[in-house]
N, C-alpha and C positions, 0 to 999 in steps of 0.2 A: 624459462628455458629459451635460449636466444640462439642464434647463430649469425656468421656474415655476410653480407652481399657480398659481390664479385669486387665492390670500388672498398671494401672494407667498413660500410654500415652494419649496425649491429640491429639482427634485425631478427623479430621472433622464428620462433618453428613455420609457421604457420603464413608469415611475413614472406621468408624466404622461399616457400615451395611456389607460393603466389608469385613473386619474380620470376622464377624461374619457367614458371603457366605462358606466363607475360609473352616470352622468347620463343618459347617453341611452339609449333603448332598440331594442334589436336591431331593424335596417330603417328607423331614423331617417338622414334625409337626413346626420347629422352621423355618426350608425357609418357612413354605406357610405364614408362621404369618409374618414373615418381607415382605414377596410381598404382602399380604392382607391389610396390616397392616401401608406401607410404610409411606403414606402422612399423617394419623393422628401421628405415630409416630415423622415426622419430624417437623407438627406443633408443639406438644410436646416440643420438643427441642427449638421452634424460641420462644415460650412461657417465656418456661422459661430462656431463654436468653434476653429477653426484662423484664422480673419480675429482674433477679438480675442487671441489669441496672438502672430500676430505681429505687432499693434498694442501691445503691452506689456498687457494690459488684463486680461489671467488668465494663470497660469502656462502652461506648454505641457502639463506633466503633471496638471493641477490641473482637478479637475471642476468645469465652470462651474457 
């Protein structure tokens, strides 16, 4: 399950929320939204990672 940086690296779930930790600083309205925010965001991601699957569009086992 992958998603991408801002410069267009492909880069995990878990990859990307850490960049984004990186930028902003602890008690910025953008961390409490990714700690609040975390687990609907990540299903998000499995979502649409299982839609372009079975649209043909990435493998099934293939990290987007």
């Amino acid at each position: 399950m992958c998603t991408v940086a801002r410069d267009g690296e492909r880069l995990t779930f878990s990859e990307r929320i850490a960049e984004i930790e990186r930028r902003y600083e602890p008690g910025s309205v953008t961390r409490r939204f990714l700690t609040e925010g975390h687990d609907e965001l990540e299903a998000a991601v499995q979502r649409t990672t299982r839609r372009l699957a079975a649209a043909g569009l990435v493998a099934a086992d293939q990290p987007m």
